[in-house]
C-alpha positions as CSV (number, residue, x, y, z in Angstrom):
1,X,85.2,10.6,-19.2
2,X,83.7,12.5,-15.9
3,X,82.7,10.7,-12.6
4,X,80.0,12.3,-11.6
5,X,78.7,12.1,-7.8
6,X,75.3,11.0,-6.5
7,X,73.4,13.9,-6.8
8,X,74.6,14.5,-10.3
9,X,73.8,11.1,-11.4
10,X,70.4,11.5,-10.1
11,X,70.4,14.7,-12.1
12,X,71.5,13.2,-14.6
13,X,68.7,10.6,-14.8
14,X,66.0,13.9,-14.1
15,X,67.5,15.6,-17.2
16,X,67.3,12.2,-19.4
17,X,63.9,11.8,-18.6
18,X,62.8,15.8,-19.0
19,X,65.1,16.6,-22.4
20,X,64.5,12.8,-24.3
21,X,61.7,12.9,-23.2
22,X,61.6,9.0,-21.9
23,X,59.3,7.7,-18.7
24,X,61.0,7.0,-16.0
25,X,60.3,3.3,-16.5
26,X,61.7,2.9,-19.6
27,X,64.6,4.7,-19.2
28,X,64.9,1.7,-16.3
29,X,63.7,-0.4,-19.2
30,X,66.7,0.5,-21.1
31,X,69.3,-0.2,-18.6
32,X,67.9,-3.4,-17.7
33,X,68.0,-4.3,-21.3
34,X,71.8,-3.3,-21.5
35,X,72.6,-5.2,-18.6
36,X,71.1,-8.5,-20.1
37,X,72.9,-7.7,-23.1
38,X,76.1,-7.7,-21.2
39,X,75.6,-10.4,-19.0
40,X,74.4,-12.8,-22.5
41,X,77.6,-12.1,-23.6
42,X,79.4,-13.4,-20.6
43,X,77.3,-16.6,-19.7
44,X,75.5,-18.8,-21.4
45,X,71.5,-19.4,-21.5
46,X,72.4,-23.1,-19.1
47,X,73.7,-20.4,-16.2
48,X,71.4,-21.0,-12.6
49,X,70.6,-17.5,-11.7
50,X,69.1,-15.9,-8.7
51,X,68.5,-12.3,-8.6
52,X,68.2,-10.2,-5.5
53,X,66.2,-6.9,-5.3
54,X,65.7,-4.3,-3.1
55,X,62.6,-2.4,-2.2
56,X,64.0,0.7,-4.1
57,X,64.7,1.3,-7.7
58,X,68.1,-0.7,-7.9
59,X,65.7,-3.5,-7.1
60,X,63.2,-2.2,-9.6
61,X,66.7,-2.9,-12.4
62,X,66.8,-6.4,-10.9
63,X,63.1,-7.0,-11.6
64,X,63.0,-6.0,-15.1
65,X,66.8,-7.6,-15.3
66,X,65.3,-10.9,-14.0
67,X,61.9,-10.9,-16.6
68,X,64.6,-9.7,-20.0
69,X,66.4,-13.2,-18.5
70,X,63.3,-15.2,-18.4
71,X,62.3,-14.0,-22.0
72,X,65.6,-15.1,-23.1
73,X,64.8,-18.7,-21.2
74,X,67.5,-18.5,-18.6
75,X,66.8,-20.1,-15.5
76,X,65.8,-17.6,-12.6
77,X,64.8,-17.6,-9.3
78,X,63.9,-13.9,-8.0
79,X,64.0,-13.2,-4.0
80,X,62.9,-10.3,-2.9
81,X,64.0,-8.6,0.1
82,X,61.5,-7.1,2.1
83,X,63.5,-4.4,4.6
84,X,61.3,-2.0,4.6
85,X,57.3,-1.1,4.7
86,X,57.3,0.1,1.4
87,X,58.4,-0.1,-2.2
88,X,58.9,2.5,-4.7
89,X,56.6,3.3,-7.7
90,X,59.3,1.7,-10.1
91,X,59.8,-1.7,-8.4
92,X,56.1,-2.1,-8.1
93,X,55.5,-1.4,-12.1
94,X,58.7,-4.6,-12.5
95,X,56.9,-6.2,-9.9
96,X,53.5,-6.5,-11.8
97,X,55.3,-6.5,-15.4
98,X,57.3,-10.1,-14.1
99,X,54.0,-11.0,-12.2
100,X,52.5,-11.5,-15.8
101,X,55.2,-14.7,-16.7
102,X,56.0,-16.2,-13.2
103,X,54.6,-16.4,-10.3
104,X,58.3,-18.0,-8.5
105,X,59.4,-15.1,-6.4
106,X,60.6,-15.5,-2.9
107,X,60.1,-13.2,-0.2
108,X,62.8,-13.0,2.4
109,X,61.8,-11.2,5.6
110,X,64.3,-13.4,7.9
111,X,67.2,-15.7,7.8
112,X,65.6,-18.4,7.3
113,X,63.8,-17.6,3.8
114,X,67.4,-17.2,2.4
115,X,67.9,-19.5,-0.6
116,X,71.1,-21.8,-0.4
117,X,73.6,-20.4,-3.2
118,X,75.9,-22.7,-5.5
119,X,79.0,-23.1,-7.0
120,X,77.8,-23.1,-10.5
121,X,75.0,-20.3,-10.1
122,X,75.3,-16.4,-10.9
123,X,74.0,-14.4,-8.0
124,X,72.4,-10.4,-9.5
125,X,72.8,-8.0,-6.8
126,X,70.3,-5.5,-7.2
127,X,70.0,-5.0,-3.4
128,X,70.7,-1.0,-2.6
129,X,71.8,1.2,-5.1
130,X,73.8,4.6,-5.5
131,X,71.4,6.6,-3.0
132,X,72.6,4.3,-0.1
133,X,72.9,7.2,2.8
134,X,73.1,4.5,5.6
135,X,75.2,1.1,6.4
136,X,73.0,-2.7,5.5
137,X,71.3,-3.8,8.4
138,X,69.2,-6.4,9.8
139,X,67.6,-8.8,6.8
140,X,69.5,-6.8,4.0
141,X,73.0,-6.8,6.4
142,X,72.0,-10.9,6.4
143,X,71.2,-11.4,3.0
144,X,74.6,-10.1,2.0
145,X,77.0,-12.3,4.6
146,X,75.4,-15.0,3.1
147,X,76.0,-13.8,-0.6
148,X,79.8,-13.4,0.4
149,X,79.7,-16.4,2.0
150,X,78.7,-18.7,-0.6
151,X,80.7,-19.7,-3.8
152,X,78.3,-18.4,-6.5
153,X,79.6,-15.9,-9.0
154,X,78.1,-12.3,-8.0
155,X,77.4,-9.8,-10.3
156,X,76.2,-6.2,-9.0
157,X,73.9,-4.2,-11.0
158,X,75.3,0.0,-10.6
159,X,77.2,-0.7,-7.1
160,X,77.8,-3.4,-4.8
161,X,74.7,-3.2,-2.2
162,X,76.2,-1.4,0.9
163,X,79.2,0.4,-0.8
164,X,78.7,4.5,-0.9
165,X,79.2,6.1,-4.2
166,X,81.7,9.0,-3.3
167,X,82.1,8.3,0.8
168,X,83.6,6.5,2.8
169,X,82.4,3.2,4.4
170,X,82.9,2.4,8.0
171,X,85.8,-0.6,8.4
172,X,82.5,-2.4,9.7
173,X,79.8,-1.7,7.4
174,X,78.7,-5.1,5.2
175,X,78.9,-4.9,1.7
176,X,78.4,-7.1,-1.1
177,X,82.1,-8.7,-2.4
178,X,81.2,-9.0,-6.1
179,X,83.1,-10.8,-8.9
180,X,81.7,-8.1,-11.4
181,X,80.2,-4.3,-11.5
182,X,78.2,-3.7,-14.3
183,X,77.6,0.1,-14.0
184,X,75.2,2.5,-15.7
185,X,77.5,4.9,-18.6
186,X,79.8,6.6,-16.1
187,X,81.8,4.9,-13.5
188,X,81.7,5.6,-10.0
189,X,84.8,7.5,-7.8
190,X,84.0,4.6,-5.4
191,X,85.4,2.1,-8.2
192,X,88.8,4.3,-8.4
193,X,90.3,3.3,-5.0
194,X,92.0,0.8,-3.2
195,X,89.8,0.3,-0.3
196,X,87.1,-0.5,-1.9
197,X,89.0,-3.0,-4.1
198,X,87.0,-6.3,-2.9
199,X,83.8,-4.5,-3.5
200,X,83.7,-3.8,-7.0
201,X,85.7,-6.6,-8.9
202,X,86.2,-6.8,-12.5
203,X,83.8,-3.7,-13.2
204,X,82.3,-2.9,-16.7
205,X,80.6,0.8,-17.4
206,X,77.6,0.4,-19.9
207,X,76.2,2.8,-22.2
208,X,72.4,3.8,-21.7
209,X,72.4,6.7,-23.3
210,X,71.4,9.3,-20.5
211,X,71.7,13.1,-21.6
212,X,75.5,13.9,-23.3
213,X,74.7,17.6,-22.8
214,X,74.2,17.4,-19.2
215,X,77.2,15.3,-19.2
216,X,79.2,17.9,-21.0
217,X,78.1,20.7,-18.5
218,X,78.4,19.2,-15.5
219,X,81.6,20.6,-13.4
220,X,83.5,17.8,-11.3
221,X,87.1,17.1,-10.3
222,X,87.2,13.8,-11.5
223,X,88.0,12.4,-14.5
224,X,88.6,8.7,-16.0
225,X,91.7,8.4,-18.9
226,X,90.2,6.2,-21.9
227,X,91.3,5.3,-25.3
228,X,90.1,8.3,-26.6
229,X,90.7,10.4,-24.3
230,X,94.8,9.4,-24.9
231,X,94.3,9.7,-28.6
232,X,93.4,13.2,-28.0
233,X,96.3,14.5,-26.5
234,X,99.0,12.7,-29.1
235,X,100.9,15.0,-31.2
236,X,101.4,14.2,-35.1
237,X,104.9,14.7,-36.2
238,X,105.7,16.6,-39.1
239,X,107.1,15.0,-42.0
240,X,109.8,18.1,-42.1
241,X,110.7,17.6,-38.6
242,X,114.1,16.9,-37.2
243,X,115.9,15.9,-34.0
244,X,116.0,19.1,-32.6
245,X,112.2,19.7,-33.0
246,X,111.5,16.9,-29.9
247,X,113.7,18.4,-27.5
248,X,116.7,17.8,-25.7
249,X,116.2,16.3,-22.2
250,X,118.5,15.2,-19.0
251,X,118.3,12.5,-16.7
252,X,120.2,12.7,-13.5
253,X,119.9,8.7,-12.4
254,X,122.0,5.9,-11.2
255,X,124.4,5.2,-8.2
256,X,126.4,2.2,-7.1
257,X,124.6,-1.1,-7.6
258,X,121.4,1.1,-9.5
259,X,122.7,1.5,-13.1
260,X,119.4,-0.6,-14.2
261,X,117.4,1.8,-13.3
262,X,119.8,4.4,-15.3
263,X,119.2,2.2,-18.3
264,X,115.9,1.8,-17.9
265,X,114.7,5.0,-17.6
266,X,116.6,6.0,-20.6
267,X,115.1,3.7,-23.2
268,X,112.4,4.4,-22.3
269,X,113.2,7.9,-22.7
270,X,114.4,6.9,-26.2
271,X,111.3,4.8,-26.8
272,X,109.2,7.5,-26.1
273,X,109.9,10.1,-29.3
274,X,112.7,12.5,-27.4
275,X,115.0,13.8,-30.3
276,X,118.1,14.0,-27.8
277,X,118.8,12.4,-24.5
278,X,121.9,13.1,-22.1
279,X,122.0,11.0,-19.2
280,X,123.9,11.6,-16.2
281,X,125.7,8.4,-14.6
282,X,128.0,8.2,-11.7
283,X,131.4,7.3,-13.2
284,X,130.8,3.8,-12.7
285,X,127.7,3.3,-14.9
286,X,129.3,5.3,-17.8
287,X,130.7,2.1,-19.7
288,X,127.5,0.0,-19.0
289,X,125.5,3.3,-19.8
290,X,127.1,3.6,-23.3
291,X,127.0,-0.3,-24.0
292,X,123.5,-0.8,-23.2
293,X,122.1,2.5,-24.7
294,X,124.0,3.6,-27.4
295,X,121.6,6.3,-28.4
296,X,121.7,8.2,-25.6
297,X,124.7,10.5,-25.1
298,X,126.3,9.8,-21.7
299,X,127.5,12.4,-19.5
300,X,130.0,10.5,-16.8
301,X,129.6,12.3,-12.9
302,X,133.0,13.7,-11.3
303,X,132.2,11.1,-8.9
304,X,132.9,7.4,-9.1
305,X,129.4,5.8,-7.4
306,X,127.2,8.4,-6.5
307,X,125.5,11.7,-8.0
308,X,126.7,15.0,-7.5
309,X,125.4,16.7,-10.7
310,X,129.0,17.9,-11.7
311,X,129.9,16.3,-15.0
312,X,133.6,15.1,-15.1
313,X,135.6,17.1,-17.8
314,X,138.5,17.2,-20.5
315,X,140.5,19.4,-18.1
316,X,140.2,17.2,-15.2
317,X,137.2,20.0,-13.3
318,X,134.0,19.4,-12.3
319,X,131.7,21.8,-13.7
320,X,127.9,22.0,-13.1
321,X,125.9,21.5,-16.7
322,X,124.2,23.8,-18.5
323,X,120.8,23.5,-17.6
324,X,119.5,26.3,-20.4
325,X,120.5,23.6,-23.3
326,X,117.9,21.0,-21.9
327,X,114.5,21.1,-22.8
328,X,114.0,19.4,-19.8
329,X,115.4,17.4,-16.6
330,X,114.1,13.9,-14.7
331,X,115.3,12.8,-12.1
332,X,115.6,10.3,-9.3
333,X,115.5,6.7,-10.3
334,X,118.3,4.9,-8.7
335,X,120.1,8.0,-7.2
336,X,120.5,7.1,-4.0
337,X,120.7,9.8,-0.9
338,X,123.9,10.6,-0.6
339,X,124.6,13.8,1.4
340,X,126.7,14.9,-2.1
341,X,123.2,13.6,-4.3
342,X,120.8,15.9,-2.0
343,X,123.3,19.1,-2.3
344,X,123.1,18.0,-6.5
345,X,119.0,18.2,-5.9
346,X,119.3,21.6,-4.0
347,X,121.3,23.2,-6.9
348,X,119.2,21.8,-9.5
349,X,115.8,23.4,-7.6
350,X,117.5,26.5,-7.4
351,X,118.7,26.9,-10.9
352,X,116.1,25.0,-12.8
353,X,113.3,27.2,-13.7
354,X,111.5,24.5,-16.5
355,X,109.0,22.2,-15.3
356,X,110.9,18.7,-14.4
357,X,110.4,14.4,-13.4
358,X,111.1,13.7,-9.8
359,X,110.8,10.3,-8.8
360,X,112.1,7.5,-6.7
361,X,115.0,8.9,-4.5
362,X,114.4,12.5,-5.4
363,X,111.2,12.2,-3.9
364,X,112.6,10.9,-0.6
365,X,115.4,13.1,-0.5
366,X,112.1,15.8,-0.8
367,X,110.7,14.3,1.6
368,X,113.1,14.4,4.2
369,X,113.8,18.2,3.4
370,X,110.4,19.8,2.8
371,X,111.8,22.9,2.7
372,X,112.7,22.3,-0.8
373,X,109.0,22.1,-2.1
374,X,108.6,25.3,-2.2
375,X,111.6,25.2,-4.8
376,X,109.8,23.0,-7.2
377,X,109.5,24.6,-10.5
378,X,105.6,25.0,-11.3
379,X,104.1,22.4,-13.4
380,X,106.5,19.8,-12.4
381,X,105.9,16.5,-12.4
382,X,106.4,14.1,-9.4
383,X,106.0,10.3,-9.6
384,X,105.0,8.5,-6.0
385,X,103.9,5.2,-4.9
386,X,101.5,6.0,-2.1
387,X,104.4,5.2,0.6
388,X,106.5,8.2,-0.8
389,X,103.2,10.0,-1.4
390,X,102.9,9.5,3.0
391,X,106.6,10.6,3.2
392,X,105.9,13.6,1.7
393,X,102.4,14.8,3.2
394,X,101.2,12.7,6.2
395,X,99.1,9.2,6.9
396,X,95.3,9.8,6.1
397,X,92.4,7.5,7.4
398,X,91.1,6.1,4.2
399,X,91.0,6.9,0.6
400,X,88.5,10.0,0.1
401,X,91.1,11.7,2.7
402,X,93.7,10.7,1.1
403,X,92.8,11.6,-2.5
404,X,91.7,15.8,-0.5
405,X,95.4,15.6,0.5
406,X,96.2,14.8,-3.1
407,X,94.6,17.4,-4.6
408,X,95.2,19.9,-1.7
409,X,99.6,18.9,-2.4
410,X,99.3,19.2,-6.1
411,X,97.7,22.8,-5.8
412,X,99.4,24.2,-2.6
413,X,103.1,23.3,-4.8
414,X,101.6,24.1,-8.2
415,X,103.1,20.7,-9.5
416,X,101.3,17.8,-10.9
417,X,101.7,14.8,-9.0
418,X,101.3,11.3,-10.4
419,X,100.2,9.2,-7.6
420,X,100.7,5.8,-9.0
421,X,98.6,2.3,-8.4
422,X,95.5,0.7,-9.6
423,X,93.6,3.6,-11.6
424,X,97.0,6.0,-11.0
425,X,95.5,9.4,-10.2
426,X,97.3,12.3,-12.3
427,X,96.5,15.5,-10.0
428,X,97.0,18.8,-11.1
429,X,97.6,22.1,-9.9
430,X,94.1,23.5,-10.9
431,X,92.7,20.6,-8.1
432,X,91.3,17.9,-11.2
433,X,92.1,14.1,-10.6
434,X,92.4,12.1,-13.9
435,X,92.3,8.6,-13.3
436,X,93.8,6.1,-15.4
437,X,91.8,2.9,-17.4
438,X,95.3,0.9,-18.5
439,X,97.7,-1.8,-16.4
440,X,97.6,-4.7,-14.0
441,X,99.6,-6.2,-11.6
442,X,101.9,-7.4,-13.9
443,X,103.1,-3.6,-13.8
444,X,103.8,-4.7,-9.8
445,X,107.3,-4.9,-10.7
446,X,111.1,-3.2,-10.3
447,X,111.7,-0.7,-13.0
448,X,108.4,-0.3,-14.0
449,X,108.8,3.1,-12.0
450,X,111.9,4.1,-14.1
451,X,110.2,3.2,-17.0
452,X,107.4,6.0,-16.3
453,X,109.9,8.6,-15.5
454,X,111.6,7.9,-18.8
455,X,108.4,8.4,-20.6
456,X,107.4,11.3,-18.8
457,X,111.0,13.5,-19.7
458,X,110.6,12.3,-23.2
459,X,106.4,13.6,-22.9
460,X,107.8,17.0,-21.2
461,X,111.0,17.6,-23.8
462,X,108.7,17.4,-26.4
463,X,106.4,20.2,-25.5
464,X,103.8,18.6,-24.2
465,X,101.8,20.3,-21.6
466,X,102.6,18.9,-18.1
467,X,99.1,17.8,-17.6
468,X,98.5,16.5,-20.5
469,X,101.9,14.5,-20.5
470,X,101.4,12.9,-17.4
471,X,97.9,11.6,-18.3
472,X,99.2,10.8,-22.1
473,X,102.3,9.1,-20.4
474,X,100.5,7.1,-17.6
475,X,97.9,6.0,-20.0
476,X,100.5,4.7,-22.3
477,X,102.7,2.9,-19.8
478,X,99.9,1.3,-18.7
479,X,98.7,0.1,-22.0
480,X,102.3,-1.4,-22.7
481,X,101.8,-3.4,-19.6
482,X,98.1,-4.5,-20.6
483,X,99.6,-5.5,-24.1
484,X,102.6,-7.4,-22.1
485,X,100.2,-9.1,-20.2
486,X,98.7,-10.5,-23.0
487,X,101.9,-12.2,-24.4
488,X,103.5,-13.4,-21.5
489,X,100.8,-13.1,-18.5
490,X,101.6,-10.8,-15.6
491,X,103.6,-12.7,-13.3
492,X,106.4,-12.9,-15.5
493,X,106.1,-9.2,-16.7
494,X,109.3,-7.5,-16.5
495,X,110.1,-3.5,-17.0
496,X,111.9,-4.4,-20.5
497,X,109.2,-5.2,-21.6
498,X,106.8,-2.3,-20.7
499,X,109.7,-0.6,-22.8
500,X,109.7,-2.7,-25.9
501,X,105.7,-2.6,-25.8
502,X,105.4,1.0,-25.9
503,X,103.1,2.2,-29.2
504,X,102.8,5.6,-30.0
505,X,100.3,5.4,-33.2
């Protein structure tokens, strides 16, 4: 699914109406309609509910939300907003339409003609829409600290009023803090990131049909991962198919103290279709290695406790692997940064042409020695939480900056990088962001990390592209976690269980 920016989406509307053909008041008809249809589902007709419009078209949707609830007998009170001289054509068609079966609307022109709000009443924002080009002020900037103030439920119709689409706020601008988004068929990049967290909620896209073609053509950067979309990009197996047709793959991972993450990483690994796995363990994970995962084949270090890439052998030698046998290599959960580990990295970046997983520790040990990003093999994969992502480029200001870094590091390295959190943002070297739909906090969690990069080398040694195995393999991860969730709730979700909930049908 794309995320499309302001101008697009008004675009997007312009070609609706033109190519239908609809009038632009009934394609406003229609959205109302589906927003009524959500919000029916969600609370019942006994729901208090006051409704809050602009002077624009947003608060043209409230007034046609607010009549589609009164002919459905909910009870509505509608205040209208008066900021500015004049309304648009839109609003005052709602205006007259609701006009016809009530004559109960507020006006609010100062403080004082701002309703009290309760506990047990659902407050509609339909305040300022996606056009916003300028911070809330004066009445509106009012109206909305008392919104936030109070306990009602809010619900915001498109956008929170005050919140841009695709820029960024000012850390003082005032913004509606809603429980709920319902949004009009494709979400918003505001909606993707963490800043804006407290301003969109629980949000919920809804489908009113504006132009699929237009959709289809319209070039962007952004993308958002759905069911789908995921379904898409999973291979069949063939029913003649054998071991050796899903790849052999290495994992370098474990030190001292970290063999959990070893063993995590590897099931996952398992769990996610590779044909072989060889995991590399310092020589003190090799008995646990073997006992907890006795499908993988375990490949004991020369070293006792930490990484040094050199397998220990019959004749007593160390000897550096054969890389060409391995389909592919991850690397980094629980490795530690041992000066032997960081030499291990260096020789793997110099002999490892095949794109690869870096994550955890190898992304730190990266980070610390830039110079060996220029090294990476194209098409790799790296896997950081936004601190490591810092490590490795530099602090940004707020989101939208960090996000141009993300995209500019993906394509300067020709690498895709995984950038994991809320909505995890898969970047790739051709400068796209896919954003993912799956997980919750529960996912908030040790090993939920090494549970990725096990998913990922398993994605990559099967042939997948590198693109379309790390949206495929976030996606998935993140589903596991939703479906977790479910059973056992998220505080108690730990990263064995992401493992055992993996489904790959």
């Amino acid at each position: 699914m794309k995320i499309l920016n302001v101008d697009q989406i008004r675009a997007l509307d312009q070609a609706t109406i033109e190519k239908e053909p609809i009038a632009p008041i009934n394609l406003m008809e229609r959205a109302a309609l589906t927003f009524v249809d959500w919000l029916a589902e969600h609370f019942p007709v006994t729901t208090p509910i006051k409704v809050f419009c602009g002077l624009g078209n947003n608060g043209g949707d409230g007034l046609a939300i607010a009549r589609l609830l009164l002919e459905r007998e909910y009870a509505i009170e509608v205040c209208v907003v008066r900021y500015a001289p004049r309304e648009s054509d839109d609003f005052m068609h709602n205006h007259r339409r609701l006009k016809l079966i009530t004559e109960t609307i507020r006006y609010i022109e100062s403080g004082q003609d701002i309703p009290a709000l309760r506990h047990n009443e659902v407050v509609i924002d339909a305040i300022l829409g996606s056009g916003l080009s300028r911070p809330a002020d004066g009445i509106v900037q009012q109206v909305i600290e008392q919104i936030n103030r109070s306990p009602a439920t809010v619900i915001s119709v498109d956008i929170a009023s005050g919140l841009y689409t695709d820029k960024p706020n000012a850390p003082n601008d005032v913004i509606i803090e809603p429980d709920y988004t319902v949004t009009f068929q494709l979400p918003k990049l505001a909606f993707m990131l963490p800043d804006n967290s407290r301003y969109v909620g629980d949000w919920q896209f809804v489908d009113i049909r504006l132009h699929k073609r237009f959709i289809d053509k319209a070039p962007t950067p952004y993308y958002f991962t759905q069911a789908q979309d995921a379904r898409l990009l999973l291979k069949k197996r063939n029913r003649y198919s054998n071991k050796g047709t899903f790849g052999h793959a290495l994992l370098l991972v474990g030190s001292y103290g970290k063999i959990g993450a070893a063993v995590l990483a590897a099931k996952a690994c398992l769990r996610s279709g590779v044909g072989l796995l060889t995991v590399q363990v310092p020589q003190c994970g090799y008995t646990i290695l073997q006992t907890a995962v006795p499908e993988a084949m375990c490949l004991p270090d020369s070293h006792q406790h930490v990484l040094t890439g050199n397998p220990e052998t019959s004749t007593g030698k160390a000897e550096s692997p054969d890389l060409a046998s391995y389909a592919t290599v991850g690397i980094g959960p629980g490795i530690g940064k041992a000066p032997e580990t960081l030499e291990m990295l260096k020789t793997l970046l110099n002999g490892l042409k095949k794109p690869m997983v870096i994550d955890a520790d190898a992304l730190n040990l990266l980070a610390e020695n830039r110079e060996l990003l220029k090294k990476l093999p194209p098409d790799s994969i790296l896997t950081p939480h936004p601190k490591e992502f810092e490590r490795l480029t530099n602090k940004w200001d707020n989101d939208y900056q960090k996000l141009d870094m993300l995209r500019q590091f993906a394509q300067t390295y020709k690498i895709v990088v995984v950038l994991k959190g809320a909505h995890t943002a898969v970047a790739t070297p051709g400068g796209d962001i896919h954003f993912n739909s799956t997980g919750n906090p529960g996912l908030s969690t040790g090993g939920t990390g090494d549970v990725l990069t096990g998913i990922l080398t398993a994605l990559l040694a099967q042939g997948y592209d590198p693109i379309e195995a790390a949206v495929l393999g976030v996606y998935a991860h993140g589903l596991a976690g939703d479906r977790v969730a479910e059973q056992r709730g998220q505080t108690g979700m730990i990263a064995s269980d992401v493992i055992e909930a993996l489904r790959w049908d």
